[in-house]
C-alpha positions in Angstrom: 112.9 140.1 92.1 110.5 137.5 92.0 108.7 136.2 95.2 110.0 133.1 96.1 107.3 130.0 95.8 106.5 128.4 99.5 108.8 125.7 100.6 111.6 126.9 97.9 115.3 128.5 98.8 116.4 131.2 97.6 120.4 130.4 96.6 121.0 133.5 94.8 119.5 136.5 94.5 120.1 139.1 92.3 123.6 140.0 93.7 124.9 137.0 94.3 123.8 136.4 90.6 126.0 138.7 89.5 128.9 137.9 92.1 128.3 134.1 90.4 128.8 135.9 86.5 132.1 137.6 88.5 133.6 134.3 89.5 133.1 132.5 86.0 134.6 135.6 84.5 137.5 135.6 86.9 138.2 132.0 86.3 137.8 132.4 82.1 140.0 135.2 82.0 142.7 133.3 84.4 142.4 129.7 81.9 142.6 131.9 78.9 145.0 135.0 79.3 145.9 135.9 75.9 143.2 134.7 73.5 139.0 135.1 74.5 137.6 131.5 73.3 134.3 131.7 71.8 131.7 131.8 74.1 128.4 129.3 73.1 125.2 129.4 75.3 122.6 126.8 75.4 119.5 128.2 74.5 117.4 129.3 77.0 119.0 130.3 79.7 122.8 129.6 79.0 122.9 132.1 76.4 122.4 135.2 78.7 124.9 133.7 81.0 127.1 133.5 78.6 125.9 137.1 77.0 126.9 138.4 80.6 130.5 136.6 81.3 131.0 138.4 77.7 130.2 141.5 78.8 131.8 141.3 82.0 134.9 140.4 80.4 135.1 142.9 78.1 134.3 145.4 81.0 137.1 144.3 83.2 139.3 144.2 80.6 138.2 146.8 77.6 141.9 146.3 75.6 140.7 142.5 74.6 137.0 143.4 73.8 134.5 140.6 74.0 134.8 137.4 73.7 132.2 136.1 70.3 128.9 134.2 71.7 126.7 131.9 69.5 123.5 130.1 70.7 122.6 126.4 70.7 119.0 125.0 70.4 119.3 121.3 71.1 115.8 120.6 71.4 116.0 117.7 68.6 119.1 116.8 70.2 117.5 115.7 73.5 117.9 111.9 74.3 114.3 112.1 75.9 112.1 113.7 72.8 110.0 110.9 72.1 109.1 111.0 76.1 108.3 114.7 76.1 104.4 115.5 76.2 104.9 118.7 74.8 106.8 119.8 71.8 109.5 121.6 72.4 109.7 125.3 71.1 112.7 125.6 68.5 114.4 128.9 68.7 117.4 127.9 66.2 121.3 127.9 67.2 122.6 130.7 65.9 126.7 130.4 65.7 128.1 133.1 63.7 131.9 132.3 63.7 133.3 128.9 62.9 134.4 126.6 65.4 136.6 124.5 63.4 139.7 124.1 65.8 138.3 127.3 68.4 138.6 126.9 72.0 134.6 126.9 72.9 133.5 127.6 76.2 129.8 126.3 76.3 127.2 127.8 78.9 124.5 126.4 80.5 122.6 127.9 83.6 122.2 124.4 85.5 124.3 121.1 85.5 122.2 118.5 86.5 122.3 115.0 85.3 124.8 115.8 82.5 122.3 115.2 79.4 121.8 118.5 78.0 125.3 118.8 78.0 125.6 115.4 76.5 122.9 116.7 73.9 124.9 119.9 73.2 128.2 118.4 72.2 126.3 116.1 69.9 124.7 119.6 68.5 128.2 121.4 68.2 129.7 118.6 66.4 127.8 119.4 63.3 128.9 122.9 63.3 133.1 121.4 63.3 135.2 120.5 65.1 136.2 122.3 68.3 140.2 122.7 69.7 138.6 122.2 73.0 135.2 122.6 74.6 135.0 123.6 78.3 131.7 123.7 80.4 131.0 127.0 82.2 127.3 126.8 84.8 126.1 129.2 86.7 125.0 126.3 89.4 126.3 122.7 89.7 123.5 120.5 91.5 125.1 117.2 91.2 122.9 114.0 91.1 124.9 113.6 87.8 123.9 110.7 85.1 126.6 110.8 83.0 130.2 111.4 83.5 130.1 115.2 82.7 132.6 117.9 84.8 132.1 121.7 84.9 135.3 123.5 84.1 134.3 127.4 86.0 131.3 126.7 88.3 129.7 129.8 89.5 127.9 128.1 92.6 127.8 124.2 93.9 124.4 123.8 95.8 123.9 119.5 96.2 120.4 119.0 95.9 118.2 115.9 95.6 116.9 114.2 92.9 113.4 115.1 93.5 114.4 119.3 93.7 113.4 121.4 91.0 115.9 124.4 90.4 114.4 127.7 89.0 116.9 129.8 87.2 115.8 133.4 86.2 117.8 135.8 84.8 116.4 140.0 84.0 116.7 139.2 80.1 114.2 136.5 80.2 112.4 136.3 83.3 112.4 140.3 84.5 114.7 139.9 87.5 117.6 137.8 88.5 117.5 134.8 90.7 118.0 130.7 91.6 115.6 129.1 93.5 115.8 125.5 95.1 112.4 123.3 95.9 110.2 120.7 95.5 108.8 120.1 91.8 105.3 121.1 92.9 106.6 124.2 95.2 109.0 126.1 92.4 107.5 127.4 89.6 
C-alpha cells in the first residue's frame, strides 16, 4: 500500500476497500434479485470499481454469472473544459451492449459535487435510452453542487470543500486505498 502523504487520513485501506466493493455488492444483488443490470464505470477509476462489484457478484453468486460492464470517458462532457489548463487524456467509452431500455448501474469512485455525474448521464444519453440509471460510489464526500443522490454507497466520509480525496485502486495505482487531505498534502 501506498504511504500515506503528511497531514492526509487514511479512510480505507486495502481491506476496508474491499469490505466497501462487499457492501455495494450486497446492496446490488438485494435491489436487483433476478436480473444483473449492466454495470457502466466512469473512466478512470469507476470502471475498476465497477470491474470488482462484477466480479464479486458473480463470485458470490456463480449460477447468475457477471453482471456486463462498459466504460465511460466523459472528458468532452465536463461542464468545466474550457477552464481546464491541461487537456484532458481521452481513453474512449467503450459500451459493448445496448442500453436502450437496461437497468444501468453507473460507477464512479468519488461523489463529490455531483458534476461528473451530471456529465456522465449527459454522455450515456447518446448511447440510448436507459430503463433506469442508479449511482453506485465507492465514497460519498458530500459538499454536493447539484442535486445528485447515490443509490449503494460503499463509505460516507463528510469532508470540506477545500479536502482533496485520493482514490487508488491495485489495477491502476498498484495497491488499494482512499486517502483524505489538504490539496497540497494528498497526492
Amino acid at each position: 500500500m501506498p504511504d500515506p502523504v503528511a497531514d492526509s487520513q487514511l479512510l480505507l485501506d486495502a481491506d476496508g476497500v474491499q469490505a466497501a466493493v462487499g457492501r455495494l455488492a450486497d446492496a446490488v444483488a438485494d435491489r436487483h434479485p433476478e436480473t444483473w443490470p449492466v454495470f457502466i464505470g466512469i473512466e478512470r477509476r469507476g470502471v475498476p470499481l465497477a470491474r470488482r462489484v462484477a466480479a464479486e457478484l458473480a463470485r458470490r453468486q456463480p449460477g447468475r454469472g457477471a453482471p456486463p460492464v462498459g466504460s465511460l470517458d466523459i472528458s468532452l462532457y465536463r461542464d468545466d473544459l474550457a477552464a481546464l489548463v491541461t487537456v484532458p487524456r481521452l481513453r474512449g467509452s467503450q459500451i459493448d451492449f445496448d442500453v436502450d431500455g437496461a437497468e444501468v448501474v453507473l460507477f464512479d469512485d468519488v461523489l463529490y459535487t455531483g458534476r461528473t455525474i451530471r456529465a456522465a448521464l449527459d454522455e450515456l444519453a447518446d448511447f440510448g435510452r436507459p430503463a433506469r440509471v442508479e449511482l453506485a460510489v465507492l465514497l460519498d464526500r458530500g459538499c454536493r453542487e447539484l442535486p445528485i443522490q447515490a443509490d449503494f454507497v460503499g463509505l460516507r466520509h463528510s469532508t470540506r470543500p477545500g479536502d482533496y480525496v485520493r482514490v487508488r485502486f491495485a489495477e491502476t495505482d498498484g495497491a488499494d486505498a482512499v486517502m483524505v487531505g489538504q490539496k497540497e498534502a494528498v497526492r
